[in-house]
TIKOL-595521 format. One record per residue: residue in three letters; x, y, z of N, C-alpha, C in turn. Coordinates in steps of 0.001 Angstrom, whole numbers, padded with zeros to 6 digits, always signed. Example, Ala and Ser with C-alpha at 12.3 -4.5 7.8 and 13.67 -1.06 7.14 Angstrom:
ala+013190-005690+007800+012300-004500+007800+013200-003300+007800 ser+012850-002250+007080+013670-001060+007140+012900+000030+007870 
***
This chain:
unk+051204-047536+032261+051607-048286+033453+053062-047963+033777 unk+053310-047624+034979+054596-047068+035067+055779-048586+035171 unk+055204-049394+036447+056061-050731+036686+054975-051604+036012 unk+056110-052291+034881+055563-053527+034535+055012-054253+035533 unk+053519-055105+035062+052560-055821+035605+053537-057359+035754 unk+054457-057703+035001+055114-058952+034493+055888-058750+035582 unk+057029-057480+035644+058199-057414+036397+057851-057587+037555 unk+056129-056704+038390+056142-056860+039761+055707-058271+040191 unk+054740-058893+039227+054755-060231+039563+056163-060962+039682 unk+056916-060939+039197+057860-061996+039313+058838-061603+040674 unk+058749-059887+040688+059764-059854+041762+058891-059970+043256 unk+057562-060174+042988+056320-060265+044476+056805-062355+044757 unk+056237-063075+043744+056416-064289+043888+057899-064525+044512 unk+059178-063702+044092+060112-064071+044481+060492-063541+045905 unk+060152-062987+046256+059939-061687+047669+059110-062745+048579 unk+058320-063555+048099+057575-064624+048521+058126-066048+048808 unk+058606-066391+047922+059071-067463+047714+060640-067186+049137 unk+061531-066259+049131+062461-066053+049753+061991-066336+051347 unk+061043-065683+051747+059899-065365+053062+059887-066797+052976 unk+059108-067247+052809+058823-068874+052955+059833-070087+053216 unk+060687-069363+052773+062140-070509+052885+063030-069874+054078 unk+062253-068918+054900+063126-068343+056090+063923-067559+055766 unk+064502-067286+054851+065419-065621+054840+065380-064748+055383 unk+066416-064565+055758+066375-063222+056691+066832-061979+055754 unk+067761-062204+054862+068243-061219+053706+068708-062244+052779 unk+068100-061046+051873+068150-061681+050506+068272-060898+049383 unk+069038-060473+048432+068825-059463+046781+067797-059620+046197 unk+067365-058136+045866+066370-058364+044838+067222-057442+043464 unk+067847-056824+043854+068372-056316+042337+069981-056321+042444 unk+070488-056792+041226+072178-056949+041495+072668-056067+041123 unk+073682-054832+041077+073971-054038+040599+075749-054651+040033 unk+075200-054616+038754+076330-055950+037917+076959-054304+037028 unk+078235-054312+037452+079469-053138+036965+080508-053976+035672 unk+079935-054004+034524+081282-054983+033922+082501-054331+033346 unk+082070-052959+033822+083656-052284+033527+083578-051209+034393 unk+084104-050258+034624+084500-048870+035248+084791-047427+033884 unk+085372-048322+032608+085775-047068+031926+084576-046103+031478 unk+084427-044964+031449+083396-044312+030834+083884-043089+029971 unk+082683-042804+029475+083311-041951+027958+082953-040212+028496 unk+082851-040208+029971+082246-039002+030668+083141-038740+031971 unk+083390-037698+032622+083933-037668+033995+083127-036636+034941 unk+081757-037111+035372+080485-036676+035757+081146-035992+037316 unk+080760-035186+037983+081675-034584+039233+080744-034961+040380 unk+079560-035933+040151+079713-036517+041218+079449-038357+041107 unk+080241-038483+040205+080775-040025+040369+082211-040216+040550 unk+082870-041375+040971+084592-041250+041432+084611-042508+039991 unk+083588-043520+039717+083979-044356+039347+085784-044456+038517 unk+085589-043767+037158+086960-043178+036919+088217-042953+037596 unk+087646-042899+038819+089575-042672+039104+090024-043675+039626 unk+089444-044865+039497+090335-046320+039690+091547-046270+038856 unk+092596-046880+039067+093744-046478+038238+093572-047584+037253 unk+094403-046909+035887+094557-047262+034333+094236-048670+034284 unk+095272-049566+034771+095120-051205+034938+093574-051924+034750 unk+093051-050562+035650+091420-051437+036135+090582-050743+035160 unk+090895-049862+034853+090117-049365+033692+090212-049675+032363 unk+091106-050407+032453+091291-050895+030466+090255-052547+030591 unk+089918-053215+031954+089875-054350+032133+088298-054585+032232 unk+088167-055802+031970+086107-055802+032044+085903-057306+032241 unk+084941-057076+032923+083959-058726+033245+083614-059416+031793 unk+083904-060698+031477+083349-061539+030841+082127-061835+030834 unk+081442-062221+029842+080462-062168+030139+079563-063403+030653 unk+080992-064803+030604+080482-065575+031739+080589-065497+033250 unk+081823-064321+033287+081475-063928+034968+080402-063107+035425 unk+079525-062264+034303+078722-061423+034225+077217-062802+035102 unk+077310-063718+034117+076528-064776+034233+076210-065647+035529 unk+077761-065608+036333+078125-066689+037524+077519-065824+038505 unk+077755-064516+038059+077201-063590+039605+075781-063364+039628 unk+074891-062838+038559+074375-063175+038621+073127-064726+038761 unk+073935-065418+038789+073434-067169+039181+073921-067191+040081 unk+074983-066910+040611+075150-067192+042740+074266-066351+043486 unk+073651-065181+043122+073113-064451+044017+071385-064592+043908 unk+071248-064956+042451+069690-065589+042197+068392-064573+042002 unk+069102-063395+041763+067997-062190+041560+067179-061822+040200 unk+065705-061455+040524+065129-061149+039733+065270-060128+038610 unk+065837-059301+038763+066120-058060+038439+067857-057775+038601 unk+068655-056937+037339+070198-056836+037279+069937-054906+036537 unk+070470-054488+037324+070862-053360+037088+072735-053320+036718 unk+072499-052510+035518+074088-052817+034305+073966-051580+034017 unk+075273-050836+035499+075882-049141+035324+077398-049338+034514 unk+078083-048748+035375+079190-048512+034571+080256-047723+035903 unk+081146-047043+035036+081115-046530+033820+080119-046706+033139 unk+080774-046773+031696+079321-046599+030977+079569-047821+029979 unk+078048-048731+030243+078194-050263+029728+077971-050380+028367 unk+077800-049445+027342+077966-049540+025733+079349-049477+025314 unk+079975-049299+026322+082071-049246+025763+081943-050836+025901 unk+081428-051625+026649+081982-053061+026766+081879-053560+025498 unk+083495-054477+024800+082770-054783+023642+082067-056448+023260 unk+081242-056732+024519+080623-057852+024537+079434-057784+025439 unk+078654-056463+025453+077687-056046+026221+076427-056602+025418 unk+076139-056894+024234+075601-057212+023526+074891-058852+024184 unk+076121-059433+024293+076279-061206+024542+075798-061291+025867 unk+076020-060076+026988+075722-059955+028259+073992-059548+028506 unk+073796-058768+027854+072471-058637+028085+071573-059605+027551 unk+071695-060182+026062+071088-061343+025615+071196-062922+026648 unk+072037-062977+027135+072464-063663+028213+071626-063875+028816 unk+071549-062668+029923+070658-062379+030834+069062-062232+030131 unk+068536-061971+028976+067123-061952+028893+066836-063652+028665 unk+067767-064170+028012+067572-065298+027802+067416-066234+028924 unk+068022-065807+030016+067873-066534+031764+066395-065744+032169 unk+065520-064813+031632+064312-064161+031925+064845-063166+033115 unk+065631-062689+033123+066157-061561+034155+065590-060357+033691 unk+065146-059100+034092+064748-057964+033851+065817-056780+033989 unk+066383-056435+033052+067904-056164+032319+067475-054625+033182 unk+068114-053560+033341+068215-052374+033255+069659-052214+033160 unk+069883-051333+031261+071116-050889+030986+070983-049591+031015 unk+072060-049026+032170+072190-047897+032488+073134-047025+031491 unk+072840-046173+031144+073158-045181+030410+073935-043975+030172 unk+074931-043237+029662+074775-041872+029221+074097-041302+027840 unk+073679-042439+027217+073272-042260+025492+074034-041731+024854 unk+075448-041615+025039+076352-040880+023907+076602-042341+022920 unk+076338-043584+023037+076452-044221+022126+075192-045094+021881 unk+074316-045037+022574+072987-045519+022273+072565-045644+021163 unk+072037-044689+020497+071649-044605+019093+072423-045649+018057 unk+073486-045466+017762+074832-046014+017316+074755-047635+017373 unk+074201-047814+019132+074051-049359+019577+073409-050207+019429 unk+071847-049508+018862+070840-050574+018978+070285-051633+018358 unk+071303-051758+017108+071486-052930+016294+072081-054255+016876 unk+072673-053904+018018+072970-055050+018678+072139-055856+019938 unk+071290-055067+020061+069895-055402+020959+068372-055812+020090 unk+067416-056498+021079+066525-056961+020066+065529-056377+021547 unk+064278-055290+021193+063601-054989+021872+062884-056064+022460 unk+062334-056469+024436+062000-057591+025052+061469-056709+026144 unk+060871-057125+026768+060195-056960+027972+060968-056949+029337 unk+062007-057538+028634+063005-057908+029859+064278-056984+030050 unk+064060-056229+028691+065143-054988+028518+064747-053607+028671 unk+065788-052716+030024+065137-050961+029591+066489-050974+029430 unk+066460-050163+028544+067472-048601+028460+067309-047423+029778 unk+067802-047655+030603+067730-046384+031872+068806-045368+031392 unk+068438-044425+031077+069031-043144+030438+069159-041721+031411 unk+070505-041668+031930+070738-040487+032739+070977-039487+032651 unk+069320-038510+032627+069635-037293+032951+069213-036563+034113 unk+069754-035675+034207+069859-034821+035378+068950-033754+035373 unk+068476-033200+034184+067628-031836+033984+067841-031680+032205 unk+067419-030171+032919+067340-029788+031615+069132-029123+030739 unk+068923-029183+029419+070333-028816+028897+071170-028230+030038 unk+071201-027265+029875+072348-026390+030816+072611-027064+032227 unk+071679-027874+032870+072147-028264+034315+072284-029831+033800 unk+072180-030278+033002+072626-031852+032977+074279-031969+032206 unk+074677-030886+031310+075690-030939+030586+076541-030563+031922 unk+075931-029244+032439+077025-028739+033811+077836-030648+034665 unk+076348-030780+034506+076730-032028+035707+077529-033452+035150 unk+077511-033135+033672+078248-034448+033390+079558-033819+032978 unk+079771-032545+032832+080905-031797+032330+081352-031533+030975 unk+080102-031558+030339+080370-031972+028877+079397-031305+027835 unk+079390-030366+026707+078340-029724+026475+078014-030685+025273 unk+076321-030717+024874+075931-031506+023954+075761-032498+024493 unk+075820-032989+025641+075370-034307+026065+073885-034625+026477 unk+073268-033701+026568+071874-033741+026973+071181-034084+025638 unk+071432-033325+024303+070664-033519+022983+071272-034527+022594 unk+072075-035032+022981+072617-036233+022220+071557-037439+022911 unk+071474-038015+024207+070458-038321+025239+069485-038509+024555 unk+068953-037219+024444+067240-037581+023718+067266-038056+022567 unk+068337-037645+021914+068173-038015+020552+068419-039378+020363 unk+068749-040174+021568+069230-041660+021999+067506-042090+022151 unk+067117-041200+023035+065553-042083+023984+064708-041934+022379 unk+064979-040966+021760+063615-040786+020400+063920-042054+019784 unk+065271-042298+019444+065813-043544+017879+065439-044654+019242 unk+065875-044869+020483+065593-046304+021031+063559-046753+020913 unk+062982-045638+021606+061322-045866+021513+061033-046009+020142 unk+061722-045320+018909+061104-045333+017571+061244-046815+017051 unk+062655-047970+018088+062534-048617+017044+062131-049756+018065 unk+060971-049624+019132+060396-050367+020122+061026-051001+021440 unk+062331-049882+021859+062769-050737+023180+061800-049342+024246 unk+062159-050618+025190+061662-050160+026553+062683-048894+027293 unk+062299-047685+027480+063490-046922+027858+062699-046431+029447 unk+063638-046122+030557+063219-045229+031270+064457-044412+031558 unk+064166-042915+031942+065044-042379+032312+065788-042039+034239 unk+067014-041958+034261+067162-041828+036226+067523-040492+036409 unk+067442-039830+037025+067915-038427+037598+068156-038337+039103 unk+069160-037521+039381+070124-037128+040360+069632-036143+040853 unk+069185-036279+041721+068828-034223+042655+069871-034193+043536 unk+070639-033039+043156+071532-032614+044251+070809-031472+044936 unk+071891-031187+045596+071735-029675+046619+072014-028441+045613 unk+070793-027474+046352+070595-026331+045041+069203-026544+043679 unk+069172-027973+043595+067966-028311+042381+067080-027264+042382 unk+066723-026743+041480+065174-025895+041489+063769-026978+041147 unk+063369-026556+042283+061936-027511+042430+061271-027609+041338 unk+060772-025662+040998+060101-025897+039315+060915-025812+038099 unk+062015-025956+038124+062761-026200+037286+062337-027773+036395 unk+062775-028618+038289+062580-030080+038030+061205-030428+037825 unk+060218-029985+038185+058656-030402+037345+058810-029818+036263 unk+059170-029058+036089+058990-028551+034120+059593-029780+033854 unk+060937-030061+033821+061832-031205+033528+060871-032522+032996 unk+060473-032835+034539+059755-034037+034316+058231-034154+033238 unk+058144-032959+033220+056628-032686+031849+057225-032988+030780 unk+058571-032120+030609+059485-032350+029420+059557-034081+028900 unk+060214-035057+029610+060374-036327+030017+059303-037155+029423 unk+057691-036459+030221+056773-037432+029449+056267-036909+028172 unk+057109-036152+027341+056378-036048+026091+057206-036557+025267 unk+058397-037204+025947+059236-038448+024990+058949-039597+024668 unk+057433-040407+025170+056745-041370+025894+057535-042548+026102 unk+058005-042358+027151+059019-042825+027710+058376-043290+028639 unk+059011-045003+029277+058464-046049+029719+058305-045725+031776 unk+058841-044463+032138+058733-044358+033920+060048-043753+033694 unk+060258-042623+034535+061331-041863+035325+061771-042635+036449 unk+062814-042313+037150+063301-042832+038179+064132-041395+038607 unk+063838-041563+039831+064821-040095+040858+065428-040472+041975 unk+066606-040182+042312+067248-040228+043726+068036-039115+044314 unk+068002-038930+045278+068714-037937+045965+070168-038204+045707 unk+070850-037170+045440+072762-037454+045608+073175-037922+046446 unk+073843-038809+046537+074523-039699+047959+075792-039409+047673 unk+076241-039483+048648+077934-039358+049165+078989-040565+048939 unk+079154-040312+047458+080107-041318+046562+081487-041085+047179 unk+082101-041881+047761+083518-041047+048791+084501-040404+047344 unk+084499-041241+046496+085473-040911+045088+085072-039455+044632 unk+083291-039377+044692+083223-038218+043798+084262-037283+043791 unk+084555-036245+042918+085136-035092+042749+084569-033879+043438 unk+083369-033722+043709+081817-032856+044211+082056-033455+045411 unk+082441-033087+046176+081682-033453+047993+080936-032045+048356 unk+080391-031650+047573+079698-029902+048099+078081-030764+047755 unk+077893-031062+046641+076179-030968+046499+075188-032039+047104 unk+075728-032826+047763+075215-033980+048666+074242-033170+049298 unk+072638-033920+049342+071738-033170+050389+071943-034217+051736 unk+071719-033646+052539+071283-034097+054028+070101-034285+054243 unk+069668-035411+055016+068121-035865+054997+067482-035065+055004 unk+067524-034342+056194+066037-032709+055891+066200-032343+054745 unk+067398-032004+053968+067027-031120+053331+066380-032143+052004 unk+066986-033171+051904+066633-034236+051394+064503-034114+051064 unk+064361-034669+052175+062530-034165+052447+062261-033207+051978 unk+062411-032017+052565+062262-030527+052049+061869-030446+050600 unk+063018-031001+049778+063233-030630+048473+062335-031956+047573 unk+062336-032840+047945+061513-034050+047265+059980-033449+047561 unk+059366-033013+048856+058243-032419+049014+057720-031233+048042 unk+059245-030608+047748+058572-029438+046683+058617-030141+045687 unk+059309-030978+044918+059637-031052+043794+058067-031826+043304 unk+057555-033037+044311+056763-034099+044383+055135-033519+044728 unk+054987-032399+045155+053858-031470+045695+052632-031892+044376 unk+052954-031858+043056+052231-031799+042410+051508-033137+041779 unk+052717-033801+041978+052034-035362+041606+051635-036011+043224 unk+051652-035419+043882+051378-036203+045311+049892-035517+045394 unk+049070-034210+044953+048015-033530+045061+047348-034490+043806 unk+048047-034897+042943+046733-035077+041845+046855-034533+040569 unk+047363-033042+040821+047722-032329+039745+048667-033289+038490 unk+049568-033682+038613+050230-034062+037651+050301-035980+037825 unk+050721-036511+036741+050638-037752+036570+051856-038100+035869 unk+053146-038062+036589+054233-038451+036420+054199-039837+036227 unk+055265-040460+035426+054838-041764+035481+056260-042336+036274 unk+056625-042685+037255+057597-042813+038465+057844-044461+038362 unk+058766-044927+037550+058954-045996+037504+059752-046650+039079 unk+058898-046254+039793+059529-046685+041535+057694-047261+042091 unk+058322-048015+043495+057140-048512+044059+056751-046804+044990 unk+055519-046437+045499+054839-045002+045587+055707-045334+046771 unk+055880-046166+047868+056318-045997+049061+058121-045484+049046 unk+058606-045696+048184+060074-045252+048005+060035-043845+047876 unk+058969-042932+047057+058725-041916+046957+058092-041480+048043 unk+056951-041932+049005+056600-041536+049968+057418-041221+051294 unk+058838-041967+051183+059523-042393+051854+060981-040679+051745 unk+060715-040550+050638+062105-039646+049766+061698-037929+050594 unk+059729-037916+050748+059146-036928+051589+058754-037098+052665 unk+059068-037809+053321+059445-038185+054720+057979-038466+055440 unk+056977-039201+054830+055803-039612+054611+056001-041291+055333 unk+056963-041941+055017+057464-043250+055606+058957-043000+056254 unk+059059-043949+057587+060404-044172+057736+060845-045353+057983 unk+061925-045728+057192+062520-047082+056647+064037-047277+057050 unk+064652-047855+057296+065811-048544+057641+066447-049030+056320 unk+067903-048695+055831+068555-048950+054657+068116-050768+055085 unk+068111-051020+053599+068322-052477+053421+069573-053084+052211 unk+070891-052675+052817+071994-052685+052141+072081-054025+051182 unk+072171-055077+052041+071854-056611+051109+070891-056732+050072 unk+069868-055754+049572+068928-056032+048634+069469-055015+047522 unk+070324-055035+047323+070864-054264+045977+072461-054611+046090 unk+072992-055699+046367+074590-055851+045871+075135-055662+044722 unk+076314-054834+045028+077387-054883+044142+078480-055328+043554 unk+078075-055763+042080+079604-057157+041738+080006-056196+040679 unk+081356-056578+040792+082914-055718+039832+083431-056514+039668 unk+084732-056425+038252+085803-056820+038569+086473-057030+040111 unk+086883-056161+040814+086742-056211+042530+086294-057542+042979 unk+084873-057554+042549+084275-058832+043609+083171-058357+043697 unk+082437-058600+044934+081147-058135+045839+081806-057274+046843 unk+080936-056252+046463+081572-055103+047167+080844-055035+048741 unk+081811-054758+049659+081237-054904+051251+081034-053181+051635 unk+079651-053536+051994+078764-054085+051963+077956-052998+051105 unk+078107-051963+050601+077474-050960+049788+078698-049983+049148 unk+078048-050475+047908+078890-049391+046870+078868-047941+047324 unk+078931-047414+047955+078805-045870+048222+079817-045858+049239 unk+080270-046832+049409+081457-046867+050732+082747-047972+050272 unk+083558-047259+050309+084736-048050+050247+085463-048903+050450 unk+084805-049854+051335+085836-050256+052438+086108-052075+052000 unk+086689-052171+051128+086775-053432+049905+085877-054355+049271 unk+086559-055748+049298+085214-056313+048299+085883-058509+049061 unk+084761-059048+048835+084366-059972+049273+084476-061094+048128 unk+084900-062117+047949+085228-062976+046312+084299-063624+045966 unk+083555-063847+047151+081752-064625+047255+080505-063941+047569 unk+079027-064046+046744+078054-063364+047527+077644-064287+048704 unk+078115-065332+048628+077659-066074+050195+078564-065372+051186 unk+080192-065133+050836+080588-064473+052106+080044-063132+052462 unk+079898-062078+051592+079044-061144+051637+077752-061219+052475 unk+076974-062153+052387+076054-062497+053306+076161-063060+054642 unk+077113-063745+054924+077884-064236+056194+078415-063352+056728 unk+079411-062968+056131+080658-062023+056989+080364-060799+057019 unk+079051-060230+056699+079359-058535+057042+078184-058672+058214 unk+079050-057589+059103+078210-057270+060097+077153-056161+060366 unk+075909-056748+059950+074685-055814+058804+074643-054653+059992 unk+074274-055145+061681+074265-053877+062327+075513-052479+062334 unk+076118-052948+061498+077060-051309+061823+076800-050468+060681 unk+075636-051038+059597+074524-050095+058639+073848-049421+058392 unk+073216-048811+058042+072042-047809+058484+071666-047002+059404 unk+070934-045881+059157+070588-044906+060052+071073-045093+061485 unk+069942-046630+062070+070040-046721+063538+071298-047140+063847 unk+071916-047240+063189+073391-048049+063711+074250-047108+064019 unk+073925-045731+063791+074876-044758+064006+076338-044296+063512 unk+076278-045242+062333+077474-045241+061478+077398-044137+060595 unk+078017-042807+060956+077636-041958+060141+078106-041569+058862 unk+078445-042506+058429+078475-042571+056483+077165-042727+056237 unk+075928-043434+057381+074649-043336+056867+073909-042651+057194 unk+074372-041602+057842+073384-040776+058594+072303-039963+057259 unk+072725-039802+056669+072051-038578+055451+071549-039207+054409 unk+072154-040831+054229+071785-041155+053241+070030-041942+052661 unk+069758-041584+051612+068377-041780+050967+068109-042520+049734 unk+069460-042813+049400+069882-043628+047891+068551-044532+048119 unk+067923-044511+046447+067381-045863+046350+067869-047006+046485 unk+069343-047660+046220+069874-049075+045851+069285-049182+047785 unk+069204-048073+048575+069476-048486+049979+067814-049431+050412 unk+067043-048331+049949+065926-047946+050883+064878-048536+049813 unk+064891-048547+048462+063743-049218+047404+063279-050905+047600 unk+064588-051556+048490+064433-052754+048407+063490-052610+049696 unk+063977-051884+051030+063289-052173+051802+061336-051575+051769 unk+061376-050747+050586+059893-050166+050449+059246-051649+049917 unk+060018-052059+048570+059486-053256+048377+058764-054610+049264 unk+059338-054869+050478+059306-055570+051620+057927-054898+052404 unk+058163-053457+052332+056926-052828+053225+055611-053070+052265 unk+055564-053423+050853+054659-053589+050433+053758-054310+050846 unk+054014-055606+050960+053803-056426+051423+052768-056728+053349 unk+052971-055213+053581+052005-055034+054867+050605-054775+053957 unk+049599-055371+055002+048407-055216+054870+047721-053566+054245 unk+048310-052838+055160+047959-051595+055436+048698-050412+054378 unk+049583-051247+053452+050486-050505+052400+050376-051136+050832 unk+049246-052202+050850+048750-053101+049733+048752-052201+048502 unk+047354-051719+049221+046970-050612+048343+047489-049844+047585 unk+048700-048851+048396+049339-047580+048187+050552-048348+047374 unk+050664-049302+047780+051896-049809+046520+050918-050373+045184 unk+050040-050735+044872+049612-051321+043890+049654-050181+042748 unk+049597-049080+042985+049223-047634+042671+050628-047440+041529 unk+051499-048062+042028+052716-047992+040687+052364-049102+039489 unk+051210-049825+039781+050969-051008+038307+049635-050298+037575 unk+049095-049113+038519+047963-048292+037315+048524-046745+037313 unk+049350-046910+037320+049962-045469+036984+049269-044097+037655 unk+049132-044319+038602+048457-043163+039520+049163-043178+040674 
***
């Protein structure tokens, strides 16, 4: 089963429950940052070059707690930098399973292995582990050689000693299509809990402003890469709802849904999407009040969004499309793994 049967129930009832009480926007996944420092300087993340001050500094893990309880989401995605340097990440994630939240700790696995004495395998916990490919193009991309075998050798000791792992990958511009299906064959013989993929988005910090795809080419390249599990041939196990993927090959077209994946930092709540700069908000209620959602997305003509395909954007709004009559089906298809 690629998406937990548990996780989609709780985040359908709550997708429900929101609808019913009139919402117009609402989070379904928080993207909770409790530090910035990382033990990597990847060339297309900026996180790192916040200056020294902000990088020695980290969320508590009762502010970890407050944000997630003001914003009320099912699901907390915990990036980084990279969240095994925190040295109270332990207290943060137990935290959160203990509130029944569905944890995803995002990864480089250079200290994973090392870590997992401080975690207790749950249903409510993955390990999301980032790689990019295979050796030579994932070390290229994090800048660092040995980081790829170190990785697996993270996903083998985490599954051996019963946590839930999935892995995320980055397609930039240039990816080799069969490169990346070999990749992903590679992936499921780790038996590893669902992959996750997104196109490179245009991090303004990155160091890389060259490998960003542009929507066509965006399509183009998800169509080759996806050709084989979309025919039948292969049985990837795609820890995403099918319409986010249907969506990545230009099979659906969707409107970013920026409010269903917020971002809390030290900073604050970041306005209105982490992929853009333009400060941070001290409340998720003002965040929800004060930004003015039409100058967002595609149709809005704001062209910081013209190209963009990020999941945090567009997964929440596939989620929402589930929910049509006529897309029941084709989404149920991520809880039997086909």
């Amino acid at each position: 089963m690629a998406v937990q049967l548990q996780q989609a129930l709780v985040v359908a009832s709550y997708i429900l429950k929101q609808r019913l009480a009139g919402k117009k926007r609402f989070p379904l996944v928080l993207m909770l940052e409790p530090l910035f420092r990382c033990n990597l300087a990847c060339t297309g993340c900026g996180k790192i070059q916040h200056p020294p001050e902000i990088l020695r500094n980290h969320l508590t893990p009762a502010e970890c707690f407050a944000a997630v309880e003001e914003c009320g989401v099912p699901v907390v995605s915990i990036p980084g930098g990279e969240p095994l340097l925190h040295p109270q990440i332990d207290e943060i994630v137990k935290g959160l399973v203990d509130r029944k939240k569905f944890v995803y700790l995002c990864t480089n696995a250079l200290l994973l292995e090392k870590s997992l004495d401080k975690f207790t395998p749950s249903p409510y916990l993955t390990f999301s582990v980032h790689l990019d490919g295979f050796k030579a193009h994932h070390d290229r991309c994090v800048d660092r050689e040995g980081v790829f075998d170190k990785a697996v050798q993270g996903i083998k000791a985490a599954k051996a000693r019963g946590f839930r792992v999935t892995t995320n990958t980055t397609v930039f511009e240039g990816t080799d299509a069969r490169e990346m299906q070999e990749f992903f064959d590679f992936l499921a013989t780790l038996g590893i809990d669902g992959m996750m993929i997104s196109p490179g988005y245009s991090y303004e910090w990155a160091p890389d402003q060259d490998s960003f795809l542009k929507r066509e080419q965006t399509r183009a390249l998800f169509r080759e890469i996806l050709s084989p599990w979309k025919s039948g041939q292969k049985k990837w196990n795609f820890n995403h709802n099918p319409l986010f993927l249907d969506f990545l090959i230009g099979e659906q077209d969707y409107e970013c849904t920026p409010w269903g994946s917020p971002s809390y930092s030290l900073l604050g709540w970041q306005k209105p999407c982490y992929l853009l700069n333009e400060g941070h908000y001290k409340s998720f209620r003002e965040l929800l009040a004060e930004t003015n959602w039409d100058n967002y997305g595609r149709a809005s003509g704001n062209p910081q969004c013209a190209d963009c395909m990020v999941h945090c954007g567009y997964e929440p709004t596939a989620a929402m499309a589930a929910f049509k009559p006529a897309n029941m089906r084709r989404a149920m298809q991520s809880l039997i793994g086909v």
